[in-house]
C-alpha positions in Angstrom: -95.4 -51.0 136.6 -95.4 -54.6 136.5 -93.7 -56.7 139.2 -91.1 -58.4 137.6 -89.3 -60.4 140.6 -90.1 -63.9 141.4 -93.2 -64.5 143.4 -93.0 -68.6 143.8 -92.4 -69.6 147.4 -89.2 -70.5 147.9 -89.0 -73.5 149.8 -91.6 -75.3 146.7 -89.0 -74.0 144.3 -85.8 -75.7 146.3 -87.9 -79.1 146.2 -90.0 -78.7 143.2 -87.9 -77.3 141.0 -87.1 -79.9 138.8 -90.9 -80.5 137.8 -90.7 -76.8 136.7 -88.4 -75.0 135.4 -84.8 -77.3 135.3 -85.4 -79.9 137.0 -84.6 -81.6 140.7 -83.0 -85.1 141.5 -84.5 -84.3 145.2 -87.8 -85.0 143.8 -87.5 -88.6 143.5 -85.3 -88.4 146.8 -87.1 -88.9 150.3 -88.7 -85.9 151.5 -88.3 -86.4 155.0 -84.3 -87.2 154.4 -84.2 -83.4 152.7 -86.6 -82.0 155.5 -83.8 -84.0 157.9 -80.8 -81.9 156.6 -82.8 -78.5 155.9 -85.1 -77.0 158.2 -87.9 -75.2 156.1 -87.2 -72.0 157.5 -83.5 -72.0 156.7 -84.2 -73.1 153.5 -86.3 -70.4 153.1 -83.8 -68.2 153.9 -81.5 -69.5 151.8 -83.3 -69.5 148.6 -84.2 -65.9 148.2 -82.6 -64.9 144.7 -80.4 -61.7 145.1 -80.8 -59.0 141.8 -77.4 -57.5 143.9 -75.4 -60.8 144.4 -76.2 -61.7 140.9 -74.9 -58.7 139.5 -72.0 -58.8 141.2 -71.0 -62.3 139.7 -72.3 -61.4 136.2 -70.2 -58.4 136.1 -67.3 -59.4 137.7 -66.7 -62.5 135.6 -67.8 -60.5 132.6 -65.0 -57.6 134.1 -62.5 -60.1 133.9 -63.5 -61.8 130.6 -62.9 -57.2 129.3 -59.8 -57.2 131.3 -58.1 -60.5 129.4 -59.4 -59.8 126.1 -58.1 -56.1 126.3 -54.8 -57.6 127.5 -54.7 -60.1 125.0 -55.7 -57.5 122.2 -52.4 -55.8 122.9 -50.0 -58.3 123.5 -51.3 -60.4 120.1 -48.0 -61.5 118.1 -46.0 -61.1 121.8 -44.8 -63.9 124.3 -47.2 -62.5 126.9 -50.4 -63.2 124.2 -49.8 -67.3 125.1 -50.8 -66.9 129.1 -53.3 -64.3 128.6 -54.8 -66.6 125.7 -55.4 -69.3 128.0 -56.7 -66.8 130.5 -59.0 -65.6 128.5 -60.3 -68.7 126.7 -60.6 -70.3 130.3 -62.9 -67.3 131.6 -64.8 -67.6 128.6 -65.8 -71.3 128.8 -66.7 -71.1 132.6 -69.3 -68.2 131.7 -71.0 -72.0 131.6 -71.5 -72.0 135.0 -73.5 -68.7 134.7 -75.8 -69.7 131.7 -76.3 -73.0 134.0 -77.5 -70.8 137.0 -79.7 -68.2 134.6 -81.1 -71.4 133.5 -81.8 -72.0 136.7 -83.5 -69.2 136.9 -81.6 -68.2 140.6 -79.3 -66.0 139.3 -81.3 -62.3 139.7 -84.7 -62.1 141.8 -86.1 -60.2 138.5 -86.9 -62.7 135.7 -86.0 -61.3 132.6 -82.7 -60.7 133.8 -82.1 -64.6 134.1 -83.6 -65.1 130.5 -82.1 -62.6 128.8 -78.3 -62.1 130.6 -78.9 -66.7 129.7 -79.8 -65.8 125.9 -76.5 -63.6 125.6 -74.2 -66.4 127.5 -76.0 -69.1 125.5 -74.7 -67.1 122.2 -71.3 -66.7 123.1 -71.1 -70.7 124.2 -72.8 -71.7 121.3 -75.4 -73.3 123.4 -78.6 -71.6 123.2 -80.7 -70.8 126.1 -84.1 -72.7 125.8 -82.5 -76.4 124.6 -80.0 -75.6 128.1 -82.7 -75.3 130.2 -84.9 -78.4 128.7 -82.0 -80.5 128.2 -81.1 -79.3 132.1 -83.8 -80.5 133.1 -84.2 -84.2 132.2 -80.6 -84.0 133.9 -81.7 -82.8 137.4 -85.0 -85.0 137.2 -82.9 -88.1 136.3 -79.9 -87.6 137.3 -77.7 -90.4 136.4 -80.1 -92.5 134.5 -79.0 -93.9 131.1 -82.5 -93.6 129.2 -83.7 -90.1 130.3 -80.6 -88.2 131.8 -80.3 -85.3 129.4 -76.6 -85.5 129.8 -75.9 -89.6 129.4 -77.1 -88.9 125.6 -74.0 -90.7 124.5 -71.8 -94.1 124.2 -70.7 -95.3 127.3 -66.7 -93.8 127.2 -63.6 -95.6 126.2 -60.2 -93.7 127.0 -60.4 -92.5 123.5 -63.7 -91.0 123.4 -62.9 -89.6 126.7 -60.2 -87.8 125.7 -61.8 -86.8 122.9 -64.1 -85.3 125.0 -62.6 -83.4 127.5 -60.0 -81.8 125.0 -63.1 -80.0 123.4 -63.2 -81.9 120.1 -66.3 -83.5 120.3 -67.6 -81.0 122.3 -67.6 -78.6 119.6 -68.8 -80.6 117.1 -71.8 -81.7 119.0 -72.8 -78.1 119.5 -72.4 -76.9 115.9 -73.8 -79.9 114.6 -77.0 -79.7 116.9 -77.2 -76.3 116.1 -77.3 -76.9 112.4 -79.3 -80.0 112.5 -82.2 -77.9 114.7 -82.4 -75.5 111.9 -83.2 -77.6 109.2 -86.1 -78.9 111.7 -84.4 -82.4 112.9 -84.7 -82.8 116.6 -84.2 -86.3 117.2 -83.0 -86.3 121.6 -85.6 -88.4 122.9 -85.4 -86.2 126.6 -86.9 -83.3 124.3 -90.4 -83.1 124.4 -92.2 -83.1 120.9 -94.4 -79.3 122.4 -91.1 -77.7 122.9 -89.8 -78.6 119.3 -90.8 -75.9 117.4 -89.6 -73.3 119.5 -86.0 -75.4 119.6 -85.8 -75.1 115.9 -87.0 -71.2 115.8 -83.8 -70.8 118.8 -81.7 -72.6 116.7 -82.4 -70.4 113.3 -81.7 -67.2 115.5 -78.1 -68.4 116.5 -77.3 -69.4 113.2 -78.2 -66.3 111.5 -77.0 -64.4 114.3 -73.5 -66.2 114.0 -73.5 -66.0 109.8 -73.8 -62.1 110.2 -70.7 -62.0 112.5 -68.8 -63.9 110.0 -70.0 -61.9 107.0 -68.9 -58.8 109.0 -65.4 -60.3 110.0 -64.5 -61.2 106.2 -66.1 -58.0 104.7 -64.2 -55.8 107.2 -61.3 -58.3 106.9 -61.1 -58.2 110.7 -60.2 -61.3 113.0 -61.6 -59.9 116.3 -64.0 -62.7 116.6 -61.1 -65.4 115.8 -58.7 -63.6 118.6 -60.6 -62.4 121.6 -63.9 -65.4 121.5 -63.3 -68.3 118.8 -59.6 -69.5 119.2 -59.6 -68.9 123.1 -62.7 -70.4 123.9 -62.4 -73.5 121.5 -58.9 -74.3 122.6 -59.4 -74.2 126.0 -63.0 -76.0 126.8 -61.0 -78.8 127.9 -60.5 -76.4 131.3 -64.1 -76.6 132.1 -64.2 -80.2 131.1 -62.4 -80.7 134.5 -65.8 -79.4 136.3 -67.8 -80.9 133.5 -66.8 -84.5 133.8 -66.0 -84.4 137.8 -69.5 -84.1 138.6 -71.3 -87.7 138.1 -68.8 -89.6 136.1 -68.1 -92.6 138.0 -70.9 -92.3 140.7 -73.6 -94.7 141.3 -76.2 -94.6 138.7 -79.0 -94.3 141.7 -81.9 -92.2 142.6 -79.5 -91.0 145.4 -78.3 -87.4 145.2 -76.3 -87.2 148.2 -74.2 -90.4 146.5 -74.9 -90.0 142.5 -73.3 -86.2 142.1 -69.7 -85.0 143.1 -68.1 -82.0 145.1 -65.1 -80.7 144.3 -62.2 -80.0 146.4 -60.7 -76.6 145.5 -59.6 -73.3 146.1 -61.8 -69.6 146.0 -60.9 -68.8 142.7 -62.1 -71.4 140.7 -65.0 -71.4 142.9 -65.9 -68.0 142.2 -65.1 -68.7 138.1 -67.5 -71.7 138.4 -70.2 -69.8 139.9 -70.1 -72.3 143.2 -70.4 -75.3 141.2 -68.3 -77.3 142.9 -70.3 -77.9 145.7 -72.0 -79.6 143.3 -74.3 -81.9 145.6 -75.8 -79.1 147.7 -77.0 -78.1 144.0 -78.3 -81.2 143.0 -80.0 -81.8 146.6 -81.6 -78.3 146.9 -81.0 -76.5 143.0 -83.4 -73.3 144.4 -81.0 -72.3 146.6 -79.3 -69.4 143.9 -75.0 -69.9 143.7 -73.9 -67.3 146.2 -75.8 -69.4 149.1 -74.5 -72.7 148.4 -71.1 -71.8 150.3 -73.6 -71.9 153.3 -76.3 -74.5 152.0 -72.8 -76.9 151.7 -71.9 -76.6 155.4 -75.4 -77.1 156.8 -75.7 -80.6 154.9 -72.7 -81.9 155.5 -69.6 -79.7 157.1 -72.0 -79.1 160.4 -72.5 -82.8 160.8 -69.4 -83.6 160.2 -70.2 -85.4 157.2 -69.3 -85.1 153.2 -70.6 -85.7 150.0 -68.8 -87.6 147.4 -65.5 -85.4 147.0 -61.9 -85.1 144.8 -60.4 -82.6 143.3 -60.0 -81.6 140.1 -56.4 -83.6 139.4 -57.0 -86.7 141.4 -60.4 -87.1 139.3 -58.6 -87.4 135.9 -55.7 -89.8 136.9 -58.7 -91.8 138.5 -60.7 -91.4 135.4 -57.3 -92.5 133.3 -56.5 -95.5 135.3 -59.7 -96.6 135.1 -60.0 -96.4 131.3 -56.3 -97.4 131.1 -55.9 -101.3 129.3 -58.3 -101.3 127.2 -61.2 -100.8 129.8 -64.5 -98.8 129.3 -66.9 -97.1 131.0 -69.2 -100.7 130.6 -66.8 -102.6 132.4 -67.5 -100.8 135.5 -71.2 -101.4 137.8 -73.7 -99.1 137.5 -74.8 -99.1 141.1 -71.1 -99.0 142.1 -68.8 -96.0 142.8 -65.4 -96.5 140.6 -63.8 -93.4 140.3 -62.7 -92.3 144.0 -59.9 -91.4 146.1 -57.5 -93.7 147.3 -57.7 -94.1 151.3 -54.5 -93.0 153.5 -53.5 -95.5 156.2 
């Protein structure tokens, strides 16, 4: 039988992921500053992917995702129908955070798990698996850099394009519209190398078919499943997973620096657990081999254990920040690049 688990040593993949598979701030960081807060040997430790761990994440948030949508199913047309909507829609946008891991490829120790469990994800979230990862990876190479960030392919934001953004609007009509576009063979992102292209537009061709056959099925079997239990939940509440979307970089220096160009997050189990450990967003960026369910622990060596911490707010302080920065007529221009400008006020 053919070994199918990951045989790559696992402190190269912490450091050298980025050149690889999705990319790695780190790599442009000092290596004897990483080697400083890591030893090689716990690293080690700590980046062994887990086919057990990983199962027990997918299927729990995909347990929870059955549990709501059942619920929702039948309580539709009742008062109870509005909390479990939100619910629902709001575990269904964070099943981001696991297509980000599979992307990752730190998810399960087996391979095809992380590709194929990412291709199903990718489907649902209208953001197919293979432009992820590549787009992921200009990210985590150059992380906060305007002309090859994968992620800083827009207009600097104004309040209204930042509103715009994080209620979902724009969101959803970049992904459809890149989705189309890809089909018909137009791949213009400059972070997308001209080799991959093909296979991009091929991706793109299977989502759109795949989704035209759902919605011939819906209107021939006059059902609205699809509407009720992924379409209308999902769409209406992205702006929920903005929150973790936008806290992550916005407002940090735009430096080679990953320990002061990405953002933790303040917050409780829960939404730790729906975000796949995302909030501690800078022991990602600083080490992104080390799979979800070890950066609890990767966290607290770099920074709790020296009594040290990475740039950090929570979820709520972030946006009136991020609104009081934007608020008369400011943009996101107006504010230095190498500065920090969206932070915490200090307590006397």
């Amino acid at each position: 039988m053919r070994n199918t688990a990951t045989a790559i040593d696992p402190v190269t993949a912490a450091i050298s992921l980025g050149t690889t598979a999705a990319g790695a701030t780190v790599q442009r960081a000092d290596s004897a500053t990483r080697r400083e807060l890591v030893d090689s040997a716990t690293l080690r430790r700590l980046c062994v992917a887990s086919n057990a761990a990983g199962a027990r994440q997918t299927l729990s948030h995909l347990g929870a995702v059955g549990v709501t949508g059942t619920l929702l199913w039948l309580t539709w047309g009742s008062f109870w129908a509005v909390p479990l909507f939100m619910i629902h829609g709001t575990l269904l946008n964070f099943l981001y955070a696991g297509q980000h891991e599979l992307s990752h490829g730190t998810v399960f120790r087996t391979r095809w798990l992380n590709e194929w469990v990412g291709r199903c994800f990718g489907f649902v979230l209208f953001y197919p698996r293979t432009f992820d990862q590549v787009q992921h990876m200009a990210h985590h190479r150059y992380t906060q850099d305007w002309t090859r960030d994968g992620e800083l392919a827009r207009d600097r934001y104004t309040l209204k394009s930042y509103l715009l953004w994080m209620s979902g609007l724009n969101y959803w009509y970049t992904r459809w519209r890149r989705i189309v576009r890809f089909s018909l063979g137009i791949v213009t992102e400059p972070y997308l190398p001209a080799y991959r292209r093909a296979e991009l537009v091929r991706e793109a061709r299977v989502h759109l078919a795949g989704y035209a056959l759902i919605a011939a099925v819906s209107l021939l079997a006059h059902s609205a499943v699809a509407v009720i239990l992924w379409l209308a939940p999902m769409c209406v509440m992205k702006f929920t997973h903005q929150l973790q979307n936008t806290i992550e970089h916005l407002g940090l220096p735009h430096d080679d620096n990953m320990l002061t160009n990405t953002r933790s997050t303040r917050t409780n189990a829960f939404v730790r657990w729906m975000a796949w450990q995302m909030p501690y967003h800078t022991a990602h960026h600083a080490f992104p081999g080390v799979p979800f369910h070890r950066l609890h622990e990767l966290n607290k060596i770099m920074f709790t254990d020296r009594g040290t911490a990475p740039p950090t707010m929570s979820y709520w302080s972030f946006q009136l920040a991020a609104l009081r920065a934007f608020a008369g007529g400011k943009t996101e221009a107006d504010y230095a690049d190498d500065q920090m400008w969206l932070f915490e006020p200090t307590r006397d």
